[in-house]
N, C-alpha and C positions, 0 to 999 in steps of 0.2 A: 533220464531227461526226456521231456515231452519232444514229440515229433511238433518240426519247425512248422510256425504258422504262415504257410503261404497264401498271401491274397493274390486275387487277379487284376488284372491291369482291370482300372474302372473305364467303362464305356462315357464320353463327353455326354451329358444332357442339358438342355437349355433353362436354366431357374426360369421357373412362373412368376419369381417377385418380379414387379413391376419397377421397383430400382434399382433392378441390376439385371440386366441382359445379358450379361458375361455365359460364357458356358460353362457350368459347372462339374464335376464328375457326381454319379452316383455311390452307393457305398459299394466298397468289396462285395463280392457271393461272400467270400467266407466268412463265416461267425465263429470263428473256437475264442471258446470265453476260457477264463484260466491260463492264456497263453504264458510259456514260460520262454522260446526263444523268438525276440523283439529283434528291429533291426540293429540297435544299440549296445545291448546289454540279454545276456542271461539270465533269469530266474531260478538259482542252482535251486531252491527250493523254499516253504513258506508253510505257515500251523504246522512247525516242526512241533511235535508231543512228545517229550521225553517222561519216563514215569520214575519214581522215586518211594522209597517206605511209604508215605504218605498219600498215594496222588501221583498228578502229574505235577512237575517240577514248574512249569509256568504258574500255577497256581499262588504259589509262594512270593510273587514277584509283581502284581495286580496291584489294579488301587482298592482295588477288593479284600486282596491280601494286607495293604497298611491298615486298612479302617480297622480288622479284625486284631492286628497288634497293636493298636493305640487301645482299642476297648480293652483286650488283655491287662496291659498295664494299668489301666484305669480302674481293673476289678482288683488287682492286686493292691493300689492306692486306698479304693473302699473300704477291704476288708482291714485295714489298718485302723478302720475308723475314724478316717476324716473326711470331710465330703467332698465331693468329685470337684476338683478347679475347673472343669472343663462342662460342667454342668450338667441336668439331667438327660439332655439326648443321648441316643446312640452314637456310636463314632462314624456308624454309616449317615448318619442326617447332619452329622456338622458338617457348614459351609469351608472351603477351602479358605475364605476371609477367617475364620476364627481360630482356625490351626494357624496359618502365618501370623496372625497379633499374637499369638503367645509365644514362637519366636523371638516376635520387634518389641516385648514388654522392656528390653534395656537393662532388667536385672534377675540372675537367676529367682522364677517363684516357681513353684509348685507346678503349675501348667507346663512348663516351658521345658521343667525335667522330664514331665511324662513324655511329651511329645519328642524330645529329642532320644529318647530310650525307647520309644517305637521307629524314629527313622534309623538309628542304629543297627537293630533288628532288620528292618525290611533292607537297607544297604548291604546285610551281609548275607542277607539269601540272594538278591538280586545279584552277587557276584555271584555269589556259586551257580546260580543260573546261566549267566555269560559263559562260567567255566565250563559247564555242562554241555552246553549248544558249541563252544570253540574246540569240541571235543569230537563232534560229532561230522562226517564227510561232508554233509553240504556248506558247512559251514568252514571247512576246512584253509587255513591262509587268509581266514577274515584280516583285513589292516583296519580298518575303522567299523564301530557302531555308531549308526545314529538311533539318538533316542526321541523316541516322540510320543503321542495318544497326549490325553488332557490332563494329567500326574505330575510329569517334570515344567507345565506352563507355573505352578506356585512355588512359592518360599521352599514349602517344605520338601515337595517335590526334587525340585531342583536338588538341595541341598542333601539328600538320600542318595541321587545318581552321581553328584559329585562326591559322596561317602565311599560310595562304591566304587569312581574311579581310583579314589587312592587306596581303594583294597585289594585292587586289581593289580595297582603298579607296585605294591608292595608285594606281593607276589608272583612277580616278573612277569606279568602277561602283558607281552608287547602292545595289545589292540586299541586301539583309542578308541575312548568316548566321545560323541560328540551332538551337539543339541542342533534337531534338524532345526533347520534356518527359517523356516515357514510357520507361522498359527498351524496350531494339529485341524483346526477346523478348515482352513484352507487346504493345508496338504495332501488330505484326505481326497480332495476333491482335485486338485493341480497335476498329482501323478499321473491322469485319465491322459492328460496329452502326450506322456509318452507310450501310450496301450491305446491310440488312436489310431487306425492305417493312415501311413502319413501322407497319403493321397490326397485325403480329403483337410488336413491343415491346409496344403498347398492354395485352396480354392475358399478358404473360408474366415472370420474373424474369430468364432469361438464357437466351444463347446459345450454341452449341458450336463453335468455332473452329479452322483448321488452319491452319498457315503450314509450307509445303514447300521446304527449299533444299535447296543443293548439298549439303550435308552435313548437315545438321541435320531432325529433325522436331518443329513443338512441336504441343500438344491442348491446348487451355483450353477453361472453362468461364470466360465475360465475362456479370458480373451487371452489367445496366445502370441500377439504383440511382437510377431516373428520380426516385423521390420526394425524394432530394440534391437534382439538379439535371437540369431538364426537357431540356438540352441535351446531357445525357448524358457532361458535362466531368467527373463522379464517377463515371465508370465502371470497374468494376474489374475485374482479372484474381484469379478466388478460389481457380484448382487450373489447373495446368500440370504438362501432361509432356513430358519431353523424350527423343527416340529419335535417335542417334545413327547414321544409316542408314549412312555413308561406309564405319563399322567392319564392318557388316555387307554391302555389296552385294549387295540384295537384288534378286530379277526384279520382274516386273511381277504376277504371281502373289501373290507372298510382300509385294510394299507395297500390296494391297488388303486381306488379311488383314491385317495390322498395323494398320493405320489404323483399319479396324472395331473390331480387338480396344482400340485407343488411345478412340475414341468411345464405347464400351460399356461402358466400365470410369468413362465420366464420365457417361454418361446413368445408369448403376447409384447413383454419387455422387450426382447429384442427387435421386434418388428416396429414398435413404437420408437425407437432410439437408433434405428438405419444399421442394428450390428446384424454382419449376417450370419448366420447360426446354424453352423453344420448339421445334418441331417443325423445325429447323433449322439447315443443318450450314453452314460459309464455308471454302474453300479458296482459301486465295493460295500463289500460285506464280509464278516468274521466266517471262518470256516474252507472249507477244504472245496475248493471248484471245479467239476467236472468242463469236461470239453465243449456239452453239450449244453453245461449254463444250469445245473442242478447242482443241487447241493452233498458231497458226499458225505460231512458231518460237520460239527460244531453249529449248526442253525437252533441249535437250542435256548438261547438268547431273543432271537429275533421276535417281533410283532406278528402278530397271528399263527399259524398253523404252516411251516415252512419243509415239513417232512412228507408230506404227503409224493409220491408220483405223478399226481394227477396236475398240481402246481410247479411251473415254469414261471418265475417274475418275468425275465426278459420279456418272452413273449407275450404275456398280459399286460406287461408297458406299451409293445408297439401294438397291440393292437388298439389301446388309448392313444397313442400320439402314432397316428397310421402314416403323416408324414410332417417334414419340416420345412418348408419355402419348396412346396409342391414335389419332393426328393423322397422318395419311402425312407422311413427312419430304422439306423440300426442301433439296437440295443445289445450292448457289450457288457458281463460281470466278469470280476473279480475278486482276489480276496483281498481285502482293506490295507492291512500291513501293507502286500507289494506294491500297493496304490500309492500309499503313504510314503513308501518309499521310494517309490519311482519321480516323485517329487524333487528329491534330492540328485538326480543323476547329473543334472548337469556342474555339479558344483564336487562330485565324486570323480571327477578325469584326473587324479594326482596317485591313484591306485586301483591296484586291480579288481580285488578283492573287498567286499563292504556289505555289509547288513543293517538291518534296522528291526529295532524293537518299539514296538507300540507299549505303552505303557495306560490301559482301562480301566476299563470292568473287568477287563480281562487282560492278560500279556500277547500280543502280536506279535509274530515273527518271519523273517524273510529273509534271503541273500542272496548274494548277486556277484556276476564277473561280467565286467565291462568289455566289449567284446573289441574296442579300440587299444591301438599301445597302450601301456600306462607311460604318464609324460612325468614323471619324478623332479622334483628342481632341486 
């Protein structure tokens, strides 16, 4: 378990915006990025890598991993010599719209078998995955899974982790499944207010937020709406953009420029729309987080050149967004999964014990002990 992440009491500064005189705090000194113990909850651990005959066992459990057992099935249908229902793409380029219509066709055809004979398949690795992580000490006394990433938002999705529930409860594992409550495009970006030093919620209406995958880029603005609810279970996502970087392959040059120009264009929003906008940026990303805000591995996905030494995002962000309503900005990473999952904490006080699996391009992994009573009903 990572040594606890102490902040220092922030010193009161006076904001320069002109609509608000109030005195604000600045951010903490500290930066440990990858924080595992928060004031709420522990981080018992996250990119758990279990490895298996094949690989690693997350592998298996990907939306990476179904596209490759629908194609299987689909090579196995060809060579029978009939032509593919599902037509000549790859199973990697069909839209998640075209796998759920063959689903909702209403009568067993052709399509409907293949596709229900790859989420079969993917449902029964996906358990043995769960088994394999409820096996292992971080995850140890898990009571619920939450599942999330962009996999279980369709038909078919869904209907694979619900395959998988009942192959879990059929083989007495206690642990519940359960579908995180948030858009994965949202939650990605929501968790950041609970891995915010809650200093600066106190003083502010919202936060700036990035979630970094293999292909996708999102930028919100997450108003934290504490006056809703103190627990921040009303927190909302109020402006999202999304960068689609796979189309582009960008260097490592051209996604620190974009990223800035993505946060500038939201810090611009807020100023325009009177919200005031903490001095502070949240970066989740896939892979394993050093203290120091580097990447210890899995950046292998990522846009441009992310292995290098010589490359620190954090700090190539703030030195583009050098401050926010006159307040030096701090820029805080983590790893995406426990972003994603920290989303859900406020609606996990019914147990002690809880994880989350992201469900991508890849499988995210996290888990957590609530560091309040658990309140059982």
């Amino acid at each position: 378990m990572a040594s606890k992440n102490k902040t220092h009491k922030a010193r009161p500064k006076k904001s320069n915006d002109n609509n608000n005189n109030r005195y604000a705090p600045t951010p903490p000194s500290a930066d440990i990025h990858g924080a595992k113990e928060l004031p709420a909850v522990v981080v018992e651990g996250y990119s758990l890598q279990l490895r298996g005959e094949n690989g690693f066992l997350g592998d298996r459990a990907s939306q990476t991993a179904f596209r490759e057992l629908l194609e299987r099935w689909r090579r196995r249908h060809r060579k029978k010599g009939k032509p593919d229902p599902l037509g000549e793409q790859h199973s990697k380029e069909l839209g998640k719209g075209t796998l759920d219509a063959a689903l909702k066709a209403g009568k067993a055809t052709e399509a409907t078998d293949i596709v229900h004979a790859a989420i079969e398949e993917f449902a029964e690795a996906l358990s043995e995955v769960i088994q394999s992580f409820l096996r292992q000490p971080s995850w140890k006394g898990v009571e619920r899974i939450v599942i999330g990433g962009g996999f279980p938002e369709s038909d078919v999705g869904e209907r694979a982790v619900l395959q998988a529930a009942a192959i879990l409860q059929e083989a007495k594992v206690r642990t519940e499944l359960a579908r995180i409550c948030h858009e994965p495009d949202d939650a990605g970006l929501l968790g950041w207010l609970h891995l915010t030093p809650p200093e600066l919620l106190e003083h502010y209406d919202a936060i700036l937020a990035l979630d970094i995958g293999g292909t996708n880029v999102r930028c919100g603005i997450v108003k934290t709406r504490r006056k809703r609810a103190a627990d921040l279970s009303k927190a909302k996502v109020i402006r999202r953009k999304k960068w689609r970087h796979a189309d582009d392959g960008p260097n490592r040059r051209m996604l620190v420029a974009r990223l800035a120009e993505m946060l500038e264009e939201q810090v611009h929003y807020c100023k325009k729309a009177g919200i005031r906008l903490a001095p502070f940026v949240g970066i989740g990303c896939p892979g394993l987080i050093r203290k120091d805000g580097s990447i210890a591995r899995g950046a292998q996905n990522m846009p441009g050149d992310w292995t290098s030494e010589h490359f620190h995002l954090p700090t190539e962000l703030a030195k583009k967004i050098r401050t926010i309503r006159g307040v030096p900005t701090m820029v805080l990473m983590h790893n995406d999964a426990v972003v994603q999952g920290m989303s859900e904490l406020p609606f996990m006080r019914d147990v002690k014990r809880w994880a989350v699996l992201t469900i991508g391009t890849g499988l995210g992994n996290a888990s957590y002990t609530n560091l309040e009573p658990s309140k059982k009903q």
